[in-house]
N, C-alpha and C positions, 0 to 999 in steps of 0.2 A: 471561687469555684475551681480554678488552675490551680490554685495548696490542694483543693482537696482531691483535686483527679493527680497530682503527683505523690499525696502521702498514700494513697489507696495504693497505687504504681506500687512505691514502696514497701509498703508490708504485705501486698501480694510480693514481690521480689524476694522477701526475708521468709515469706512461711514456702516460696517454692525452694528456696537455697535449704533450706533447714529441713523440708522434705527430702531433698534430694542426696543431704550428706547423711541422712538417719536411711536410708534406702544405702548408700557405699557402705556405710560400717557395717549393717546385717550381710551384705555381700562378704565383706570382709571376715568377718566374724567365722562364715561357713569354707574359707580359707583354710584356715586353725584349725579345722576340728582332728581330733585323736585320731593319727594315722593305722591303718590297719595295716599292719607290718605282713602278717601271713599274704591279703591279698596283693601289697605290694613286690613282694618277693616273688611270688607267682606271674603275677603279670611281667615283671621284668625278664623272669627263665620264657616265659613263651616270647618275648621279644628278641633274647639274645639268640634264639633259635629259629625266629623269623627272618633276623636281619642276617644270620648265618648263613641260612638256605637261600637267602638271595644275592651275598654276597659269592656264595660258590664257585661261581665262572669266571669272577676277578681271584679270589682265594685260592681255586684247585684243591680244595677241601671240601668234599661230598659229606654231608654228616650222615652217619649210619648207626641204628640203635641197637647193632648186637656189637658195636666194637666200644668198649667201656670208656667210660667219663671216670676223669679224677676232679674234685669238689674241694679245693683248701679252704680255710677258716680267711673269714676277710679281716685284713688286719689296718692297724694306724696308721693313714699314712705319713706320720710323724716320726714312727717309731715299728718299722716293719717287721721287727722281731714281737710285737704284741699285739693282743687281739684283745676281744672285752666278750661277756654274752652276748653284746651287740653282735661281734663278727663273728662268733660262733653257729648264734642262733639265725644269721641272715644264710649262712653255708648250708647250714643243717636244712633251712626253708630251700631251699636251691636245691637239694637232693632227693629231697619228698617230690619237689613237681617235676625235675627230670624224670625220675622213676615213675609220676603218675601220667609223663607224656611217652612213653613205653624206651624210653633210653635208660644201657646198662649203666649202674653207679655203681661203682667200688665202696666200698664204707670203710672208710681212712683209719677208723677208730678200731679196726679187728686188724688192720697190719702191722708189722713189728719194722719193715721197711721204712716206714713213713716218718720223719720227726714228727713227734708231740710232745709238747712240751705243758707239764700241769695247768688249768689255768688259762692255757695260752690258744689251744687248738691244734691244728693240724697246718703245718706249712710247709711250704715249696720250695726250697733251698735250693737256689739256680743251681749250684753244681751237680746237685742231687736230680734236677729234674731230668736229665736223659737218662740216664739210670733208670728210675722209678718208675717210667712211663713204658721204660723198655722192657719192665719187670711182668707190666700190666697188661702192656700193649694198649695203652690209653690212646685213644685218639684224639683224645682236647682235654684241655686242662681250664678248669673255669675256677678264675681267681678272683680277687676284687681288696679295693681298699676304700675307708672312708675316713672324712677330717669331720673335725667336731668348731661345727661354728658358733658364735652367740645364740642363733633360732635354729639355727636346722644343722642336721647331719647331712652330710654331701657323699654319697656312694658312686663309686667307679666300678664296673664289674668287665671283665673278657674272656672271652672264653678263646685262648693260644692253642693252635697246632705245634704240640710238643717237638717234632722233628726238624721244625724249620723257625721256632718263636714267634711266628706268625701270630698276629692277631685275627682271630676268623669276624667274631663278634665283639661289637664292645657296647655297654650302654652305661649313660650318667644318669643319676634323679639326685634327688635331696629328699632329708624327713623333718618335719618339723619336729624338735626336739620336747615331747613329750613328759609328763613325769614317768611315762613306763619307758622310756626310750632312754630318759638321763640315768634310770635307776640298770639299764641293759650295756650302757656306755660305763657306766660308774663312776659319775663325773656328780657332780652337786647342780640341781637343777635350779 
């Protein structure tokens, strides 16, 4: 009678383990799923713009949306002369919700001021950037860079007070590296 009330013990033991690791991997599983880049871009500008407005009174940087934003393309952090559609298209998503959160954006791509380079985007070329800002009268300059890992893309973004290189905002995420992500990186997924 004591085998059979320790083998019952046991295979209750094995169908609750076996429950329980088939219950983590469906958790896991909704981990992974296809990152929605538009919504995550967006959420990250209403962030770098929250954490701005609160950091104000340590920064001495009031954000104001009739004084214009400049938007670079985010580039490699490996190789900061390159960008991918990746960094293209996360700059381009950055400029659509500044402008939908009622802040002015300069559009990089109609100045002749600006390096572009084919291919490559729009960048910030420190020596250039007082100049350009001073051309603009930009008030923040929101840059970013991302590395490319085995699973995810890793993004830095900040949004710098051009006058003093201040960092007003800054935020990190990661993406998990998608086939539409590896195909926006241009890397082999």
């Amino acid at each position: 009678r004591g085998i059979k009330m320790k083998l019952s013990k046991l295979i209750f033991s094995i169908a609750l383990i076996t429950t329980l690791a088939g219950c983590q991997h469906s958790f896991m599983k909704t981990d992974t799923a296809e990152p929605n880049l538009y919504d995550q871009s967006h959420e990250v500008v209403d962030k770098l713009i929250s954490f701005a407005k609160k950091n104000s009174e340590f920064s001495g940087v009031s954000l104001n949306s009739d004084s214009p934003y400049i938007i670079a393309s985010f580039v490699d952090v490996n190789q900061m002369d390159q960008s991918s559609a990746f960094g293209r298209i996360i700059s381009e998503q950055f400029a659509s919700r500044f402008s939908q959160k009622g802040y002015y954006v300069i559009e990089l791509k109609l100045r002749k001021d600006i390096f572009i380079k084919e291919k490559e985007g729009e960048f910030m070329l420190s020596r250039r950037i007082k100049e350009i800002t001073r051309n603009h009268n930009a008030q923040a300059i929101i840059v970013g860079t991302y590395a490319i890992g085995e699973n995810n893309v890793y993004i830095t973004t900040r949004m710098i007070d051009p006058s003093t290189n201040r960092i007003i905002s800054s935020y990190d995420y990661r993406l998990p590296i998608s086939e539409d992500i590896s195909k926006l990186l241009e890397v082999q997924y």
